[in-house]
Every structure is written in structure tokens, then in C-alpha cells.
KOLKE-344080 format. One record per residue (C-alpha): residue in one letter; x, y, z. Coordinates in steps of 0.2 Angstrom, whole numbers, plus 5000, padded with zeros to 4 digits. Layout:
N
+--------+------+------+------+
: residu :    u :    v :    w :
+--------+------+------+------+
:      A :    X :    Y :    Z :
...
+--------+------+------+------+
This chain:
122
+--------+------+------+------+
: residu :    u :    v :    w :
+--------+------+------+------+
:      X : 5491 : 5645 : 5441 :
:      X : 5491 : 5627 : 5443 :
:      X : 5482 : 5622 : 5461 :
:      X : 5483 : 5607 : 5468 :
:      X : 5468 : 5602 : 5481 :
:      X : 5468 : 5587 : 5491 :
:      X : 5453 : 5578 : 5502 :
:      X : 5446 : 5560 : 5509 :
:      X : 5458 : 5560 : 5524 :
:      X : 5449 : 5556 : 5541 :
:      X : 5450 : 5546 : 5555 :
:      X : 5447 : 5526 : 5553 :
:      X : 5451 : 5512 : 5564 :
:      X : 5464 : 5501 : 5560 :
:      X : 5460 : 5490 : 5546 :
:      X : 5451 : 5501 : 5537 :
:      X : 5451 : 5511 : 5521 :
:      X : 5451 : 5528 : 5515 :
:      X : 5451 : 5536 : 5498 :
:      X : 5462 : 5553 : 5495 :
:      X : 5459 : 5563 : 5482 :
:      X : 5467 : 5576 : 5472 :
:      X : 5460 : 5589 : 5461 :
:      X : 5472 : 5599 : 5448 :
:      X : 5467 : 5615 : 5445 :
:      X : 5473 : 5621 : 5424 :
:      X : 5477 : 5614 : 5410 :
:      X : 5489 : 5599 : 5406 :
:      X : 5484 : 5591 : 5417 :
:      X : 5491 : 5576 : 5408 :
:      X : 5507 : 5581 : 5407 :
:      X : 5511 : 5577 : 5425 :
:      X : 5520 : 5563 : 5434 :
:      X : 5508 : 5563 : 5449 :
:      X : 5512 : 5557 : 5469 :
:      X : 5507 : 5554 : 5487 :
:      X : 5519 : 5560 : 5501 :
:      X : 5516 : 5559 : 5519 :
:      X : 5523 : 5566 : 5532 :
:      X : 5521 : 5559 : 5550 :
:      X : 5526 : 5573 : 5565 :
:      X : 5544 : 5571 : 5569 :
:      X : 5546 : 5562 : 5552 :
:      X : 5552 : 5566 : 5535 :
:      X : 5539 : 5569 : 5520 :
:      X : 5542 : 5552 : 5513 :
:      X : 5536 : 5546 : 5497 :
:      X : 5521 : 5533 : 5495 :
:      X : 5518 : 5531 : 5476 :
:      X : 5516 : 5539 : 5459 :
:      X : 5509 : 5538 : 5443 :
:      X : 5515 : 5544 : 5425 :
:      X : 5505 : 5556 : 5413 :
:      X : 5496 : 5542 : 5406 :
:      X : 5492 : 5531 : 5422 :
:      X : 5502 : 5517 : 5414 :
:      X : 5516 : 5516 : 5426 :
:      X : 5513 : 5516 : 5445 :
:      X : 5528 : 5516 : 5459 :
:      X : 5526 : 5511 : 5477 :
:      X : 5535 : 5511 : 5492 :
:      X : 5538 : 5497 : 5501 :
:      X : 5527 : 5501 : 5514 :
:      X : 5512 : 5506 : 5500 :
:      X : 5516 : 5490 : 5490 :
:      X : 5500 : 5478 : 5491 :
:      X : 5491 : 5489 : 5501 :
:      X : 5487 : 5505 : 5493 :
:      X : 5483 : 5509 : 5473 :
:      X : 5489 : 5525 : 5465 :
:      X : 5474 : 5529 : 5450 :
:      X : 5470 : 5545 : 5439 :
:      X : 5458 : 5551 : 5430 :
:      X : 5464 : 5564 : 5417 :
:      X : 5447 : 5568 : 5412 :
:      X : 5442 : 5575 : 5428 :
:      X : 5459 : 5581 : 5435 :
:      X : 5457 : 5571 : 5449 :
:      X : 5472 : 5558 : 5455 :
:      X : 5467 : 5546 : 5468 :
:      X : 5474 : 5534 : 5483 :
:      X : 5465 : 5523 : 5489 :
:      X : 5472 : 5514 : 5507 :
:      X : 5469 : 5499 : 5514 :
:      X : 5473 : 5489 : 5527 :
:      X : 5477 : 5506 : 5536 :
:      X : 5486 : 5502 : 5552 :
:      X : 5491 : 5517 : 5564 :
:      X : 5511 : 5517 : 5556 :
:      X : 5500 : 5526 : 5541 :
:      X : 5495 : 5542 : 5550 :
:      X : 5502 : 5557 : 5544 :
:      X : 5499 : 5572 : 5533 :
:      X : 5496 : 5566 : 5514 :
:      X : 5500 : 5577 : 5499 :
:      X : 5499 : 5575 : 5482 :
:      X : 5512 : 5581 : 5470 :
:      X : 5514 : 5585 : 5451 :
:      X : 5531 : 5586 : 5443 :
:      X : 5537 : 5580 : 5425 :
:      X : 5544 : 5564 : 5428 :
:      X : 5541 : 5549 : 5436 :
:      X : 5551 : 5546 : 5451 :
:      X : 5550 : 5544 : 5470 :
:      X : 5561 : 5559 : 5475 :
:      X : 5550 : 5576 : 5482 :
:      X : 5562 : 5589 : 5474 :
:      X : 5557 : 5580 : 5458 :
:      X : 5540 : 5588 : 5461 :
:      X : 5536 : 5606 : 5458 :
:      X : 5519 : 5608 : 5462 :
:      X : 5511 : 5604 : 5480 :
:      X : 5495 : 5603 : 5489 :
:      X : 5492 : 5609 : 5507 :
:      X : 5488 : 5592 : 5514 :
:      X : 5476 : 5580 : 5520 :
:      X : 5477 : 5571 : 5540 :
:      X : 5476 : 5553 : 5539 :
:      X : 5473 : 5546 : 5555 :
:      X : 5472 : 5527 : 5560 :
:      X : 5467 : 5524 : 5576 :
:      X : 5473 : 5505 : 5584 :
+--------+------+------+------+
């Protein structure tokens, strides 16, 4: 059974960084299109970026773009976000995804973790 186990969130002033990490439990591990949702209360799960099998492909959201990097490292089943420039817009519960494909879409990923609080403080 594939688990997928998220942690770095906190609390951070504005301006600040955080780095999130997930860990994928199983094998395959690089067979997965990886990604970071978040979900603000009253809000949507909205996506923020992925990352193919490989790591050679990244996407960002608008929002993410020039701001936060999407890495991996398939040898340690670990996929990683790391946020910077955090302003209080970015709190909300981050979760990491795997699916097959690269995309930006959530129903295109199948597997979920619980969720990490990121909360910026102005």
C-alpha cells in the first residue's frame, strides 16, 4: 500500500521560507507524476506545482511561479517544495499528490497525503 506523508509546514512570518516534504511509502516510486495542492478554509484544494517521474519537467501555478520550486529525489522517495517569499495569501493546508501523468488537475491524482498547515503570519 502506497503512503504518502507530508511535513515542514509551520508558522513563518511573511517573507519567509519553508520547505515541505513528502515521503512515498512503496515501490515505483518513480513512476509517479508528483504535486502540491493547498487548500485555504473556505477555499478550493487548488493546485500549486508538479513534477514528472523523472524531475525533468516542472508545472507552476501562477501564483507558485518564481516563488516556490517543486524538486525530487527518487532515491529517497521524498518530493519536496520549497516556498519562499511566503506572504499570508499562502496559508493553507498543503498536500502532496502522486498520479501517472503530469498535469495540474487533482482528480488526475490518485494517491493523497493527510496534509501539512502552512501558516504565514503578516
Amino acid at each position: 500500500q502506497v503512503q504518502l506523508v507530508e511535513s515542514g509546514g509551520g508558522l513563518v512570518q511573511a517573507g519567509g521560507s519553508l520547505r515541505l516534504s513528502c515521503v512515498v511509502s512503496g515501490r515505483a516510486f518513480s513512476t509517479y507524476a508528483m504535486a502540491w495542492f493547498r487548500q485555504a478554509p473556505g477555499l478550493e484544494r487548488e493546485f500549486v506545482a508538479s513534477i514528472s517521474g523523472v524531475g525533468r519537467t516542472t508545472l507552476y501555478a501562477d501564483s507558485a511561479k518564481g516563488r516556490f520550486t517543486i524538486s525530487r529525489d527518487n532515491a529517497k522517495n521524498t518530493v519536496y517544495l520549497r516556498m519562499n517569499s511566503l506572504a499570508p495569501g499562502d496559508t493553507a493546508v498543503y498536500y502532496c499528490a502522486a498520479g501517472p501523468l503530469l498535469r495540474r488537475e487533482s482528480h488526475d491524482f490518485n494517491l493523497w497525503g493527510q496534509g501539512t498547515q502552512v501558516t504565514v503570519s503578516s
